[in-house]
RODO-2510 file (C-alpha; in nm, 4 decimals, decimal comma):
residues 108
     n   res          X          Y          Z
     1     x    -1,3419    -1,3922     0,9740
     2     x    -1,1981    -1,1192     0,7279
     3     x    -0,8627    -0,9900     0,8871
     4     x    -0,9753    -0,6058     0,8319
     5     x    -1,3118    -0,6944     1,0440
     6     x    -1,0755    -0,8479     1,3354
     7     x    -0,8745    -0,5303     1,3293
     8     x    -1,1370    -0,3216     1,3408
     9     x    -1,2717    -0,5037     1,6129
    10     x    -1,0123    -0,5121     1,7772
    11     x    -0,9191    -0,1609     1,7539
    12     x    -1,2765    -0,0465     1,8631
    13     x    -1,1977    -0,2881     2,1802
    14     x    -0,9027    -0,0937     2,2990
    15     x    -1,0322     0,2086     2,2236
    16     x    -1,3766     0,1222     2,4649
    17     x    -1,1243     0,0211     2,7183
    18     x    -0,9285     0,2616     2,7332
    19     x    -1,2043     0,5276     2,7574
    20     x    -1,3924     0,2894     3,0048
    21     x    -1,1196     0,3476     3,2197
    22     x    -1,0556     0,6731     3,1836
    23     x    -1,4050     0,7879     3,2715
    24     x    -1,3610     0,5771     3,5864
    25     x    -1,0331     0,6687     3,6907
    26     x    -0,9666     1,0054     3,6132
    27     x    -1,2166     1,3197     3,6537
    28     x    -1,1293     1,3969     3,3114
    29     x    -1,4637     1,5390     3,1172
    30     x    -1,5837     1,2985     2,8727
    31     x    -1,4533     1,4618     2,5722
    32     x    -1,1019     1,4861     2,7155
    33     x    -1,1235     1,1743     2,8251
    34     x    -1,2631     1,0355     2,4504
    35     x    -0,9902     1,2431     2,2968
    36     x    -0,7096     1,0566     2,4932
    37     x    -0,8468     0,7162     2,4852
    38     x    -0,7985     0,7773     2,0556
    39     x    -0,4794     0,8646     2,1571
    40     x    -0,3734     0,5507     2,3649
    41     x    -0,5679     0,3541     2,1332
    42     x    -0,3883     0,4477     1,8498
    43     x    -0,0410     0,3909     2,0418
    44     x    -0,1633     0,0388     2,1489
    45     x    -0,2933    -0,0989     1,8563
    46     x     0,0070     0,0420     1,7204
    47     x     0,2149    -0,1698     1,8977
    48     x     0,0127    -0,4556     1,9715
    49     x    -0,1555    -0,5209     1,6793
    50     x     0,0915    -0,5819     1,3987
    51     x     0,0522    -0,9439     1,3076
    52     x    -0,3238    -0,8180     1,2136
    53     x    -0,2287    -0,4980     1,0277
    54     x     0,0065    -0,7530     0,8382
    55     x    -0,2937    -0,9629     0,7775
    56     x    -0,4940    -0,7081     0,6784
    57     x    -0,2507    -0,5226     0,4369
    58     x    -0,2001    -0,8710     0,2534
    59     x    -0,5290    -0,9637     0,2282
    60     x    -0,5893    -0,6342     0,0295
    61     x    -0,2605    -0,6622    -0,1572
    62     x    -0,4037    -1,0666    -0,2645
    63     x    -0,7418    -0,9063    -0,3743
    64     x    -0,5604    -0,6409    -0,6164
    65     x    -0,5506    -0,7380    -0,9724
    66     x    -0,2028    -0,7256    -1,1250
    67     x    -0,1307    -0,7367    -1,5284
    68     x     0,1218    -1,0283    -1,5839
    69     x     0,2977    -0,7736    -1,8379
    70     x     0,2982    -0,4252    -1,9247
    71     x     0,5022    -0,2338    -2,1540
    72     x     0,7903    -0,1171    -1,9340
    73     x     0,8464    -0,4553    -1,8469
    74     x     0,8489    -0,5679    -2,2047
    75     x     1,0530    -0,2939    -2,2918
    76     x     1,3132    -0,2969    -1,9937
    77     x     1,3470    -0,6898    -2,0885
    78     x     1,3924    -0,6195    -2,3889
    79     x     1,6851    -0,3557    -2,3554
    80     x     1,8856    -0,6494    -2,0995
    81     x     1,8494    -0,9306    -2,3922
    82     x     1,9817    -0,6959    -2,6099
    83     x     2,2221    -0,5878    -2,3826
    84     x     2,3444    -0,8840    -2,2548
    85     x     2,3567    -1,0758    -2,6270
    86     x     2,6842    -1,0674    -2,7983
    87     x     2,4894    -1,0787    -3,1405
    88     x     2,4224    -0,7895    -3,3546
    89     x     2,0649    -0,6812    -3,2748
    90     x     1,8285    -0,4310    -3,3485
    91     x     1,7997    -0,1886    -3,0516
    92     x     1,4715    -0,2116    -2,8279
    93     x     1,2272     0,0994    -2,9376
    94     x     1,0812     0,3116    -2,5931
    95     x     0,7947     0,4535    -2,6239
    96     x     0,9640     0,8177    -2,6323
    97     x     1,1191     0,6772    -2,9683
    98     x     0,7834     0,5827    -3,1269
    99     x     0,7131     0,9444    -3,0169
   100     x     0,9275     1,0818    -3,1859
   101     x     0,8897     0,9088    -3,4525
   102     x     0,5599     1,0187    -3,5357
   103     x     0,6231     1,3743    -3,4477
   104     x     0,9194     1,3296    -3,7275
   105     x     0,6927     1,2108    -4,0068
   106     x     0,4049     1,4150    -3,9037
   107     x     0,5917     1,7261    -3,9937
   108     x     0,6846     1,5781    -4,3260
***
């Protein structure tokens, strides 16, 4: 079953439970009572349910598509290699450079 469906689930459970027995036990009105059974689910769940919420957080993390590269990445490995080389090479252009680049021969 999909983790975010189990947490849900189980969420919803404590919640019913929680008003169940606070509409049994207490003389509490029903909307007080609803309003603090949100309350102590929220606290429970909290607490109990971690290993789902970890579940559920990478299962939406694994669904996310991720570029293998983008251009910071190129450029920030690009500035250590050029860094870290002892040989003379030609500094790594940002995009701010190409920038200004442009700007320069644009108001030529």
């Amino acid at each position: 079953m999909k983790a975010w469906l189990v947490y849900t689930l189980a969420r919803l459970g404590i919640f019913a439970a929680a008003l169940a027995l606070l509409l049994i036990l207490t003389p509490l009105p029903w909307y007080w009572a609803t309003i603090v059974a949100a309350l102590v689910g929220l606290l429970v769940s909290y607490i109990a349910l971690t290993k789902l919420r970890a579940n559920v957080t990478e299962s939406l993390a694994n669904r996310r598509v991720r570029p293998e590269r983008d251009a910071d990445t190129d450029f920030e490995d690009d500035f250590v290699d050029a860094a870290d080389s002892d040989a003379p090479s030609e500094r790594p252009v940002s995009d701010a450079d190409r920038h200004l680049a442009h700007r320069e021969q644009d108001q030529d």
